[in-house]
PyMOL Python script that loads the backbone (N, CA, C, O; Angstrom):
from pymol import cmd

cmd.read_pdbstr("""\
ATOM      1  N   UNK A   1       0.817  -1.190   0.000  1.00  0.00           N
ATOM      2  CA  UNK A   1       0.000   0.000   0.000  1.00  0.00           C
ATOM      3  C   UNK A   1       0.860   1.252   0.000  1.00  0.00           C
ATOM      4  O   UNK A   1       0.468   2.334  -0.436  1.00  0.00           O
ATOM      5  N   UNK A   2       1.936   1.049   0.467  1.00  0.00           N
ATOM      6  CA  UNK A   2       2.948   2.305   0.595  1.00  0.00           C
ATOM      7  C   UNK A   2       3.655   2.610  -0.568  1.00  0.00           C
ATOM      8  O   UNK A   2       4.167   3.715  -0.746  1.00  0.00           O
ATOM      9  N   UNK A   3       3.725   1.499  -1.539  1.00  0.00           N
ATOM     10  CA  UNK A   3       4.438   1.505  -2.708  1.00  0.00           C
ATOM     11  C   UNK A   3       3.356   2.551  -3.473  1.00  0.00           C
ATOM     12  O   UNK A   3       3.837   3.571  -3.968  1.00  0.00           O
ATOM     13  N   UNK A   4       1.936   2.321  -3.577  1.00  0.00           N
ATOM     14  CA  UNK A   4       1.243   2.511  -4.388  1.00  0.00           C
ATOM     15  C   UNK A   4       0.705   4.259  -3.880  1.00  0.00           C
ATOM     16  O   UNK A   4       0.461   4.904  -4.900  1.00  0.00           O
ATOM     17  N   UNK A   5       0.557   4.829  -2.994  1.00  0.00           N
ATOM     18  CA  UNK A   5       0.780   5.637  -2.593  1.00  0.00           C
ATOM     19  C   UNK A   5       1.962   6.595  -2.541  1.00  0.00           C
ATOM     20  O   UNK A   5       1.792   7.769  -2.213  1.00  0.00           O
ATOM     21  N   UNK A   6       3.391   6.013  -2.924  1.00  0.00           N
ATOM     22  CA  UNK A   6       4.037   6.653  -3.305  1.00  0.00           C
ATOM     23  C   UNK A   6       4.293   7.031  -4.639  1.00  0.00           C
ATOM     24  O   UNK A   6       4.404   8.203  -4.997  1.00  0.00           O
ATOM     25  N   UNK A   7       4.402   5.885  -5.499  1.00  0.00           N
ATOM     26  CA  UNK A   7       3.460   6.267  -7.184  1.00  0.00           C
ATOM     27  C   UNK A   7       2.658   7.090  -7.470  1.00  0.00           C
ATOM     28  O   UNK A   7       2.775   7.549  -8.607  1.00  0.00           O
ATOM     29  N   UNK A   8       1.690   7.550  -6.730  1.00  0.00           N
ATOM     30  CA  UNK A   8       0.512   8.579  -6.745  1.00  0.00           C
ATOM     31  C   UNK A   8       1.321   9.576  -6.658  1.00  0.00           C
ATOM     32  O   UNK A   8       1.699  10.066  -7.722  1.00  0.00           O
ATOM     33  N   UNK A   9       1.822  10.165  -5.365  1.00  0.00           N
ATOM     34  CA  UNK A   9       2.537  11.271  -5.366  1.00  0.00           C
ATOM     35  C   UNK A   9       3.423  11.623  -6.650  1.00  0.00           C
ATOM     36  O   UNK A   9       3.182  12.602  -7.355  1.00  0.00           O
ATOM     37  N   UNK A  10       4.491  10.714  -6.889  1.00  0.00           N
ATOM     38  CA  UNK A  10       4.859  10.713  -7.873  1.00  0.00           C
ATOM     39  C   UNK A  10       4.752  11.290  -9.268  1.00  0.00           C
ATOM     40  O   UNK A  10       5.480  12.103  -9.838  1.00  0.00           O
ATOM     41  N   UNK A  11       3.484  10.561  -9.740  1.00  0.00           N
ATOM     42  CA  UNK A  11       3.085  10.961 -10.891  1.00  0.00           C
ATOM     43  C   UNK A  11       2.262  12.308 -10.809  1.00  0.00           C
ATOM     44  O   UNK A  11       2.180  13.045 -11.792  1.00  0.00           O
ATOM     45  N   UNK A  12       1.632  12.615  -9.562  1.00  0.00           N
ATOM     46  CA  UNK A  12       0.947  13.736  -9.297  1.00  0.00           C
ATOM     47  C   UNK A  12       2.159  15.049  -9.440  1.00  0.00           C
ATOM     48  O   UNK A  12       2.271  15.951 -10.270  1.00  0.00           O
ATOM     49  N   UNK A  13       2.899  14.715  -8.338  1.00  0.00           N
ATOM     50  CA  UNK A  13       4.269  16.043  -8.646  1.00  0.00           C
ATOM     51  C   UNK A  13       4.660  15.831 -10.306  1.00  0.00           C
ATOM     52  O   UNK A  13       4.327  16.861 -10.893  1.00  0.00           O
ATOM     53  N   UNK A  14       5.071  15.146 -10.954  1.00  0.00           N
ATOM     54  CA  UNK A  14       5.380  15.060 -12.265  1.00  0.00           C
ATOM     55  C   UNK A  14       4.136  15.940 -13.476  1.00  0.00           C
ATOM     56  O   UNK A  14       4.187  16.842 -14.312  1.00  0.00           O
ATOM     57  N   UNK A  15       3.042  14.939 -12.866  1.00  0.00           N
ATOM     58  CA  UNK A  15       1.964  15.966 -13.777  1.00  0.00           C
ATOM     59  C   UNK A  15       2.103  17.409 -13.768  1.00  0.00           C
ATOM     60  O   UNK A  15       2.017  18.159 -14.740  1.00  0.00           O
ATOM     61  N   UNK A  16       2.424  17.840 -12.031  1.00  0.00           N
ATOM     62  CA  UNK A  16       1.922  18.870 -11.310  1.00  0.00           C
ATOM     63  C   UNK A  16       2.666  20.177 -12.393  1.00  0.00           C
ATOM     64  O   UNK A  16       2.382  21.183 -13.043  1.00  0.00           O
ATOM     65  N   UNK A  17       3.808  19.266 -11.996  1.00  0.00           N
ATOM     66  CA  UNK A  17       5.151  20.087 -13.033  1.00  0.00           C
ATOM     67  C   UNK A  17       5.204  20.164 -14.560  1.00  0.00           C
ATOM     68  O   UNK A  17       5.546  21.223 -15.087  1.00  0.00           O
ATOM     69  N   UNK A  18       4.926  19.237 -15.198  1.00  0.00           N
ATOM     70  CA  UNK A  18       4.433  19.533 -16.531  1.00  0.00           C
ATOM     71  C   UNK A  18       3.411  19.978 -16.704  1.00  0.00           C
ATOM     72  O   UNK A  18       3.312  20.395 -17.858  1.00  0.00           O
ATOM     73  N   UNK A  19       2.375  20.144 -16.008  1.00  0.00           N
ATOM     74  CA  UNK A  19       1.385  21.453 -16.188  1.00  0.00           C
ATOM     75  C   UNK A  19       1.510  22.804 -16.128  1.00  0.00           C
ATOM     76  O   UNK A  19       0.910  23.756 -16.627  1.00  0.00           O
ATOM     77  N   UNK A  20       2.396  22.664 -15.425  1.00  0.00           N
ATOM     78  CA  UNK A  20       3.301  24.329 -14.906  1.00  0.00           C
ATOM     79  C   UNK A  20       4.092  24.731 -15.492  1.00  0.00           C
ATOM     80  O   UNK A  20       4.212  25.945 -15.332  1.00  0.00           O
ATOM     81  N   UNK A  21       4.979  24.168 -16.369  1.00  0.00           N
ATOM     82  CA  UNK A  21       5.488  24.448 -17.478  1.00  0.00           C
ATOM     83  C   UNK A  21       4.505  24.783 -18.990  1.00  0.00           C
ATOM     84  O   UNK A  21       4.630  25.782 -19.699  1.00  0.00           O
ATOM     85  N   UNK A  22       3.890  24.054 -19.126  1.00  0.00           N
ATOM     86  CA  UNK A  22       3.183  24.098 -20.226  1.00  0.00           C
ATOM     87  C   UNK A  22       2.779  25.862 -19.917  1.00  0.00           C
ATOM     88  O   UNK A  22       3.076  26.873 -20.554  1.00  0.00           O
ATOM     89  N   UNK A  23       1.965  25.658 -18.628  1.00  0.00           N
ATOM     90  CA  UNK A  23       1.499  27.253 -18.516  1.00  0.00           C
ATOM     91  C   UNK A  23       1.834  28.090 -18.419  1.00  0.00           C
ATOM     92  O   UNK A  23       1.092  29.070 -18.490  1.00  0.00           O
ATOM     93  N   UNK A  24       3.458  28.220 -18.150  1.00  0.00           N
ATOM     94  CA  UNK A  24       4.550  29.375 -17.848  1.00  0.00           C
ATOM     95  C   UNK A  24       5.066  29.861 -19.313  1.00  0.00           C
ATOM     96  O   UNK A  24       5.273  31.036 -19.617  1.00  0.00           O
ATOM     97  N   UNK A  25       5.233  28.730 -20.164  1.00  0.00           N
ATOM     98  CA  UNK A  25       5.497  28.414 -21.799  1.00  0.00           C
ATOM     99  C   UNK A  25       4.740  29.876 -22.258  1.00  0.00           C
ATOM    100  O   UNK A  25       3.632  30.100 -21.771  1.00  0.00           O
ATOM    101  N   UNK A  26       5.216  30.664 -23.001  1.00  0.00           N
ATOM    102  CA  UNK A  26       4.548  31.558 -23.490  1.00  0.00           C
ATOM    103  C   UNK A  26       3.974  30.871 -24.898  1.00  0.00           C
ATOM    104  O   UNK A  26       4.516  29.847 -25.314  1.00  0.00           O
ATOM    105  N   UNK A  27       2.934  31.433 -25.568  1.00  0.00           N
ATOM    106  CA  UNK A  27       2.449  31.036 -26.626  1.00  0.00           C
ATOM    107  C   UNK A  27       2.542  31.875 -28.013  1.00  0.00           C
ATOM    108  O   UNK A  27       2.108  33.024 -28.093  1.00  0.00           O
ATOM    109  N   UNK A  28       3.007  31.350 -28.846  1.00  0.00           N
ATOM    110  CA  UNK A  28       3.291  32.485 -29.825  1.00  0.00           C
ATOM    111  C   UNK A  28       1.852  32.724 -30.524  1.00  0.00           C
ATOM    112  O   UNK A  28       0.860  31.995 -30.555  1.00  0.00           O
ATOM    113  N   UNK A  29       2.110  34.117 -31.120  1.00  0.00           N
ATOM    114  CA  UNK A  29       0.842  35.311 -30.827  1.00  0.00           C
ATOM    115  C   UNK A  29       1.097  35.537 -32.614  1.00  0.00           C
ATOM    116  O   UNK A  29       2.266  35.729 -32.946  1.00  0.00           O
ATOM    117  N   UNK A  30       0.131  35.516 -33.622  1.00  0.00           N
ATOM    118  CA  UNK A  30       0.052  35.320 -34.653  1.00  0.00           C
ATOM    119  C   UNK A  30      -0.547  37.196 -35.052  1.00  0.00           C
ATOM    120  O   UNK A  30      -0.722  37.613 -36.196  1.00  0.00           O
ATOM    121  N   UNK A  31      -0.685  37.744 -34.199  1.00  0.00           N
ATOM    122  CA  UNK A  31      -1.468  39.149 -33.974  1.00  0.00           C
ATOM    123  C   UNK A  31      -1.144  39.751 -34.889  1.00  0.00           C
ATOM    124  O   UNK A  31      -1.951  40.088 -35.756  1.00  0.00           O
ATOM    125  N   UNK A  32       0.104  40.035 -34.930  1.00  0.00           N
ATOM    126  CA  UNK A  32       1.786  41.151 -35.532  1.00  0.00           C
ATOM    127  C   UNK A  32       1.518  40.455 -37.217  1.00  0.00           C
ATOM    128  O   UNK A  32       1.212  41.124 -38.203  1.00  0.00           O
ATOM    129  N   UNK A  33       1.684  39.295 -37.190  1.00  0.00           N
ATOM    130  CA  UNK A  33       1.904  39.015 -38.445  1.00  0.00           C
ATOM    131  C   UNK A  33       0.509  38.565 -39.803  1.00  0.00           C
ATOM    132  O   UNK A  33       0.313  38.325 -40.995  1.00  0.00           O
ATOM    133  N   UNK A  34      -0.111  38.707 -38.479  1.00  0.00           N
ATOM    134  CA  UNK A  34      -1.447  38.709 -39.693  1.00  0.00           C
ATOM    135  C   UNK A  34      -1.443  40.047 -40.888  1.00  0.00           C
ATOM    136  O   UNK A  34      -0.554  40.897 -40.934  1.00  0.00           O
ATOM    137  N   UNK A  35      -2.358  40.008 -41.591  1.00  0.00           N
ATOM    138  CA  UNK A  35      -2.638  41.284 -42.466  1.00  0.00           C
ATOM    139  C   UNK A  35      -3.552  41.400 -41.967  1.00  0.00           C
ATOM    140  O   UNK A  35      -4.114  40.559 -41.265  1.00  0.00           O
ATOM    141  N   UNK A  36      -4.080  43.015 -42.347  1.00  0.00           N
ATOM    142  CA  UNK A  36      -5.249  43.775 -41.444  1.00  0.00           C
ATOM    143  C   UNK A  36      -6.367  42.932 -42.660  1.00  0.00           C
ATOM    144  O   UNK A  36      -6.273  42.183 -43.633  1.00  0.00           O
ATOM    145  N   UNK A  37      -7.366  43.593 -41.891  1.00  0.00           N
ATOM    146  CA  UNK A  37      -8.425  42.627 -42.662  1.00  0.00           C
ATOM    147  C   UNK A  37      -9.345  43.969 -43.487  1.00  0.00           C
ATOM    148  O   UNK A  37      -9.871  44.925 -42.916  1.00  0.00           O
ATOM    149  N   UNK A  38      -9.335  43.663 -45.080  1.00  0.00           N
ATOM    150  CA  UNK A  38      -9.898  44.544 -45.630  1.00  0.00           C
ATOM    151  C   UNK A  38     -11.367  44.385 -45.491  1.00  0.00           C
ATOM    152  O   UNK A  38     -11.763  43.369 -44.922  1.00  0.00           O
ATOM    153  N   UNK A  39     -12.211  45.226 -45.921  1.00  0.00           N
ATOM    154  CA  UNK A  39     -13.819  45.210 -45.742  1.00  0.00           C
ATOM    155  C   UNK A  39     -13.965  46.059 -47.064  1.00  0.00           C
ATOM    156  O   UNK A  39     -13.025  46.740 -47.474  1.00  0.00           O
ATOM    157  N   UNK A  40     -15.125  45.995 -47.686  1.00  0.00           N
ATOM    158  CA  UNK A  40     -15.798  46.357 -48.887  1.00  0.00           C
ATOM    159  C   UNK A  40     -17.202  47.314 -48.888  1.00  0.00           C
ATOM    160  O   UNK A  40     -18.328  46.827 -48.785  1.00  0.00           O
ATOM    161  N   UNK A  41     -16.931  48.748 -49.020  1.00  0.00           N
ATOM    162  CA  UNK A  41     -17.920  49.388 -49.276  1.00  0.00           C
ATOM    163  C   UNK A  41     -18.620  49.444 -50.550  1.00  0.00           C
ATOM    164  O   UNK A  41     -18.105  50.046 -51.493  1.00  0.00           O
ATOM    165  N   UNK A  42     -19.824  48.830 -50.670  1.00  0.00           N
ATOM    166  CA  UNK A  42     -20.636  49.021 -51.719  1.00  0.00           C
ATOM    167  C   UNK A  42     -21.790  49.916 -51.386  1.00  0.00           C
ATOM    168  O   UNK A  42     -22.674  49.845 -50.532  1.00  0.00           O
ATOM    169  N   UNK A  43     -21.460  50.916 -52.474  1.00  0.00           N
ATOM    170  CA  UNK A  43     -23.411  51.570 -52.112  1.00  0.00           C
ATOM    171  C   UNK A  43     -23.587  51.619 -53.652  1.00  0.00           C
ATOM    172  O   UNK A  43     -22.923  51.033 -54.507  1.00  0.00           O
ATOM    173  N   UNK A  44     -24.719  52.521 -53.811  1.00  0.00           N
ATOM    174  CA  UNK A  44     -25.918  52.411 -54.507  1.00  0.00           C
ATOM    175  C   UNK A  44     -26.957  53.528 -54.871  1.00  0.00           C
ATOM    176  O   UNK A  44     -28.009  53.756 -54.274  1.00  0.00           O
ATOM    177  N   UNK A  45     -26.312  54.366 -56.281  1.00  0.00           N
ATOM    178  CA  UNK A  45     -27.132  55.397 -56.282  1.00  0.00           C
ATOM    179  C   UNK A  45     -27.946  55.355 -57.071  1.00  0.00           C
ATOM    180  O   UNK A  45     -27.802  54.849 -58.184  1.00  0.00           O
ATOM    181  N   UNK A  46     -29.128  55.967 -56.575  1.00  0.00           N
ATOM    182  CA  UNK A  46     -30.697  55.880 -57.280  1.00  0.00           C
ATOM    183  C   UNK A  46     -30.587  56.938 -58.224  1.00  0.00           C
ATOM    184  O   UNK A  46     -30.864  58.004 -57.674  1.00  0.00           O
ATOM    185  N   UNK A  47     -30.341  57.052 -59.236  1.00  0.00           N
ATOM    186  CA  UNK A  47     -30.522  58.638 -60.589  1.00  0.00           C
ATOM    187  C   UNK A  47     -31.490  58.442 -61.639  1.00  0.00           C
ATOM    188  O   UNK A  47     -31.257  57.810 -62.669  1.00  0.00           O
ATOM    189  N   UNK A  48     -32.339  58.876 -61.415  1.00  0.00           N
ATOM    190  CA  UNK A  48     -33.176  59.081 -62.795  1.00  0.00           C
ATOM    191  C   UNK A  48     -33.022  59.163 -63.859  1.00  0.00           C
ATOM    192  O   UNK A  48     -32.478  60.183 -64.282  1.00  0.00           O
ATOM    193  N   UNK A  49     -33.382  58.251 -64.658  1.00  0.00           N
ATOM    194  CA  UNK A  49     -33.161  58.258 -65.929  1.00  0.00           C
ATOM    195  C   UNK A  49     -32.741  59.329 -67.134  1.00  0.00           C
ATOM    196  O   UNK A  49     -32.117  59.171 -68.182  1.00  0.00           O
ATOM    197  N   UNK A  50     -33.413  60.585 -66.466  1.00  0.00           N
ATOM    198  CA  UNK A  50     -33.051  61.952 -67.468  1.00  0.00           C
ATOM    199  C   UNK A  50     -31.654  62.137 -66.492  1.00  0.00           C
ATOM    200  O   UNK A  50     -30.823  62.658 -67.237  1.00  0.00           O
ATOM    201  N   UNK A  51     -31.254  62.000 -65.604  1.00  0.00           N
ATOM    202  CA  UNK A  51     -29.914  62.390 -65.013  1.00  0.00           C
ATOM    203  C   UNK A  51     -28.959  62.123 -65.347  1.00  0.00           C
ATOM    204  O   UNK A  51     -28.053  62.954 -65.410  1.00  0.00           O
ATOM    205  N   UNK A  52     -28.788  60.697 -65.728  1.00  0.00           N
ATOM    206  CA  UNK A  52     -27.866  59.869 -65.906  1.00  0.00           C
ATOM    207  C   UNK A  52     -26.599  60.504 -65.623  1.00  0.00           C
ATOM    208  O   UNK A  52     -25.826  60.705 -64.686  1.00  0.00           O
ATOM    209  N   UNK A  53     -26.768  60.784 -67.154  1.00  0.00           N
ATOM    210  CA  UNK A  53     -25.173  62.045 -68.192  1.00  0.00           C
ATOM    211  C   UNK A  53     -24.972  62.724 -66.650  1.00  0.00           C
ATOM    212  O   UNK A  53     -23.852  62.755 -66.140  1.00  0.00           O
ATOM    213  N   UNK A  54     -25.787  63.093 -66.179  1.00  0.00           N
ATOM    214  CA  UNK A  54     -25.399  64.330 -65.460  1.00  0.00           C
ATOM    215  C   UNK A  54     -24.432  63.531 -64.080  1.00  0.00           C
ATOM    216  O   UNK A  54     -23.313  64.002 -63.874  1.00  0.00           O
ATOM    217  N   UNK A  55     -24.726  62.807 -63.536  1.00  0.00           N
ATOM    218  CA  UNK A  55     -24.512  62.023 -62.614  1.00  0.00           C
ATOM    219  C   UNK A  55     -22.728  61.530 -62.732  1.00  0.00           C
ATOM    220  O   UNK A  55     -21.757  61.702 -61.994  1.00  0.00           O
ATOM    221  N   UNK A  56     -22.964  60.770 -64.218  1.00  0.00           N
ATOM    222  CA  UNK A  56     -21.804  59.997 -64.791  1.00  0.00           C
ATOM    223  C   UNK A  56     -20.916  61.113 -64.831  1.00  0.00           C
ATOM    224  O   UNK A  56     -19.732  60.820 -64.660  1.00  0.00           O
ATOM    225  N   UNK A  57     -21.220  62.489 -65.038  1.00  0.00           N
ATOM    226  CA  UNK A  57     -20.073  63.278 -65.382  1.00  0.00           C
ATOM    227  C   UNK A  57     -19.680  63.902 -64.314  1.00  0.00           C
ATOM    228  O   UNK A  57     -18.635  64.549 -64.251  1.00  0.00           O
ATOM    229  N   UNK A  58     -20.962  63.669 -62.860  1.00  0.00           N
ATOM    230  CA  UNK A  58     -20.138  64.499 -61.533  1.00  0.00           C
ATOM    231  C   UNK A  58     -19.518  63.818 -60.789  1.00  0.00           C
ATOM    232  O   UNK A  58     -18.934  64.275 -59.807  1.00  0.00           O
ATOM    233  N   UNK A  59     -19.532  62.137 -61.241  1.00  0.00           N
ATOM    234  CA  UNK A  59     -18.535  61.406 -61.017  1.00  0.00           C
ATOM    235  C   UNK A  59     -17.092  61.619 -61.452  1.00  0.00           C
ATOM    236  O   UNK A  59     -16.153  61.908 -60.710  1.00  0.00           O
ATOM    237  N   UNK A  60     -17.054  61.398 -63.014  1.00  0.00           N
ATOM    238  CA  UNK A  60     -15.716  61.428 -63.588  1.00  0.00           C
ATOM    239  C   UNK A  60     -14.970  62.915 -62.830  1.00  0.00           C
ATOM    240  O   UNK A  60     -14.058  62.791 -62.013  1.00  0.00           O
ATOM    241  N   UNK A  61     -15.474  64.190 -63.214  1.00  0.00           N
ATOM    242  CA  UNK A  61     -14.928  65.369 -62.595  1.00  0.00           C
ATOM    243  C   UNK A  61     -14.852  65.552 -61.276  1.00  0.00           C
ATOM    244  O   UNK A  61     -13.837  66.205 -61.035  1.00  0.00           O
ATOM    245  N   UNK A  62     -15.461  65.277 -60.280  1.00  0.00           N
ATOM    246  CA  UNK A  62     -15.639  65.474 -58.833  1.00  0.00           C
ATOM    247  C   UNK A  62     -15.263  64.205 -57.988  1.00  0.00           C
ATOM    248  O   UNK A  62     -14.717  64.350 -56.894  1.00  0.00           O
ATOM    249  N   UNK A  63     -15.504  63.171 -58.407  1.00  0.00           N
ATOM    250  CA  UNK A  63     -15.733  61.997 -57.157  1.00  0.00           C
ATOM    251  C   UNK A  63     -14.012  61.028 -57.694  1.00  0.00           C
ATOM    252  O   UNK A  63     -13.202  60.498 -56.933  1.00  0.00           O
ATOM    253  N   UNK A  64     -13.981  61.089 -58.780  1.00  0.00           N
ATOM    254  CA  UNK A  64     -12.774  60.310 -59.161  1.00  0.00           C
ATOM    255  C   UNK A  64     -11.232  60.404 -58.429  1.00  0.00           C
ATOM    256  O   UNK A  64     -10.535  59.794 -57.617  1.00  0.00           O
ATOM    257  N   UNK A  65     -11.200  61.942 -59.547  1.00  0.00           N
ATOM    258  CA  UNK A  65      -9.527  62.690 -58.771  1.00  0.00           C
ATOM    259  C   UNK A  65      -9.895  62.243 -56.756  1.00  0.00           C
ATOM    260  O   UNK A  65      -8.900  61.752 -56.223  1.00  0.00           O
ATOM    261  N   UNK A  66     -10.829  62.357 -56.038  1.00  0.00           N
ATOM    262  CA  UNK A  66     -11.155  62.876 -54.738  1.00  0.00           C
ATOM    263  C   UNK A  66     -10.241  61.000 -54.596  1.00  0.00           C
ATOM    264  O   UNK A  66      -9.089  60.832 -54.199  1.00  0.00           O
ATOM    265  N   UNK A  67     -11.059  60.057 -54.984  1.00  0.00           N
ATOM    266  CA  UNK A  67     -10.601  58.636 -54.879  1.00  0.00           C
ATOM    267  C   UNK A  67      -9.354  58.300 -55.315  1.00  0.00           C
ATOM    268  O   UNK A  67      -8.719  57.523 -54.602  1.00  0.00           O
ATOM    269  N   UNK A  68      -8.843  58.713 -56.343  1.00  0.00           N
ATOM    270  CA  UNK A  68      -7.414  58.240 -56.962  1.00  0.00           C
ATOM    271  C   UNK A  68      -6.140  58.793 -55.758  1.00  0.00           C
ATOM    272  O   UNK A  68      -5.153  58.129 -55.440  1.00  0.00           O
ATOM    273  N   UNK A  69      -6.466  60.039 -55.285  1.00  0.00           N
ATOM    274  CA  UNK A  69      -5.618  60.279 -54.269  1.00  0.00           C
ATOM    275  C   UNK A  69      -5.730  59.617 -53.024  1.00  0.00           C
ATOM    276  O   UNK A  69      -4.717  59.324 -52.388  1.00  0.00           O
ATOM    277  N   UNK A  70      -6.881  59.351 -52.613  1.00  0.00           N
ATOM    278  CA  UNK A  70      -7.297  58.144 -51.660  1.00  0.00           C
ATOM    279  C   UNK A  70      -6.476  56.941 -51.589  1.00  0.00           C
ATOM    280  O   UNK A  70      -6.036  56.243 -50.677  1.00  0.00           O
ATOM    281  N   UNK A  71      -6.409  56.937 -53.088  1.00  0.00           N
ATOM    282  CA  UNK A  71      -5.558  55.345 -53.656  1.00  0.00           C
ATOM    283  C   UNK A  71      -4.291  55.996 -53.128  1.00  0.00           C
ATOM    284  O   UNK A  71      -3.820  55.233 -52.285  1.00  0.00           O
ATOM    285  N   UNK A  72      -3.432  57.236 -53.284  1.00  0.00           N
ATOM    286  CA  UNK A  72      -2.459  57.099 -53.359  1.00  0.00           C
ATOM    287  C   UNK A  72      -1.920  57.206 -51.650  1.00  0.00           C
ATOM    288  O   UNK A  72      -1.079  56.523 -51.066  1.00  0.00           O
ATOM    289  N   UNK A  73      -2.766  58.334 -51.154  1.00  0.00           N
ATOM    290  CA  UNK A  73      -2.078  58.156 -49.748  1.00  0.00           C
ATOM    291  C   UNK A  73      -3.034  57.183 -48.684  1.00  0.00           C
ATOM    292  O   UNK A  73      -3.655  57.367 -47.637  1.00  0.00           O
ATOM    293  N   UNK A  74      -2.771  56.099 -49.568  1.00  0.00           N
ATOM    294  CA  UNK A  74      -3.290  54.594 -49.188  1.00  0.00           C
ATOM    295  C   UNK A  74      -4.169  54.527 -47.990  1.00  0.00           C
ATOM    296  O   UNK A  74      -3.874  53.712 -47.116  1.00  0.00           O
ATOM    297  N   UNK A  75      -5.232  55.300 -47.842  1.00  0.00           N
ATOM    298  CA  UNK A  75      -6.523  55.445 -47.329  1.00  0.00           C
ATOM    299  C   UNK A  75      -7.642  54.407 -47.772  1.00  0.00           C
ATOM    300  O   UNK A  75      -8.524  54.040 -46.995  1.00  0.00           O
ATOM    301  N   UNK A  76      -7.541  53.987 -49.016  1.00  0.00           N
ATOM    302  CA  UNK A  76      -8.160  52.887 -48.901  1.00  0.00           C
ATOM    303  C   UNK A  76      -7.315  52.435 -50.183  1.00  0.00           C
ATOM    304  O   UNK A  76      -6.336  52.979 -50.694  1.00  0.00           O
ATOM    305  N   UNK A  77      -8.194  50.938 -50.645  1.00  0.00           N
ATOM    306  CA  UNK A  77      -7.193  49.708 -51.658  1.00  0.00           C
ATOM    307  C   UNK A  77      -7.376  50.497 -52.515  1.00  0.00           C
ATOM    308  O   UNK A  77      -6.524  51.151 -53.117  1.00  0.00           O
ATOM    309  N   UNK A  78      -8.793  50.506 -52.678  1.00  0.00           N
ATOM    310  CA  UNK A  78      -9.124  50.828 -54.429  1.00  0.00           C
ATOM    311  C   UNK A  78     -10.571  51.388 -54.651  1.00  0.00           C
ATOM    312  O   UNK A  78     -11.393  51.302 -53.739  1.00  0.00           O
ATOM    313  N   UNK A  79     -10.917  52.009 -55.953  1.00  0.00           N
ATOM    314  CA  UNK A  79     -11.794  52.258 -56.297  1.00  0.00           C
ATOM    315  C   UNK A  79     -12.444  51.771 -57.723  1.00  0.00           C
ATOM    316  O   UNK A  79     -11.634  51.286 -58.513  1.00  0.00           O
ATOM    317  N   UNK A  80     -13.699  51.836 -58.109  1.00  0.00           N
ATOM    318  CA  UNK A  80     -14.175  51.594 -58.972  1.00  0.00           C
ATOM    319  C   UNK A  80     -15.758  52.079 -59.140  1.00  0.00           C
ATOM    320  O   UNK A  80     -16.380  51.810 -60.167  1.00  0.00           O
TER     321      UNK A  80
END
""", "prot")
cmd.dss("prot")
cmd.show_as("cartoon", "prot")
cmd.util.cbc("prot")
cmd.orient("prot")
């Protein structure tokens, strides 16, 4: 009975200690090396049919240049 009782202890301090290691073990952290995570704005403009032209062209002149520089001082990926 004394044998078997000392086995217990045994393996108990042994566990005790490889549990305590495991948990002291730092874990490497994947955080740093991920890439940020992009997301996708889609919207959706409603223009009336007689507008169209008008719309398409306060895009090209007004809304474009505003985005291409966006692109450049990398504020966002991209536009379209």
């Amino acid at each position: 009975m004394k044998n078997k009782a000392y086995n217990f202890r045994k393996s108990l301090t042994i566990s005790l200690i490889v549990i305590a290691l495991f948990g002291a073990y730092p874990k490497p952290s994947k955080s740093q090396e991920q890439a940020q995570t992009l997301y996708a704005l889609v919207e959706f403009m409603k223009v009336k049919p007689a507008d169209v032209d008008k719309y398409l062209e306060l895009e090209k002149t007004f809304w474009k240049p505003i985005h291409e520089e966006r692109v450049k001082q990398k504020e966002i990926a991209g536009w379209r």
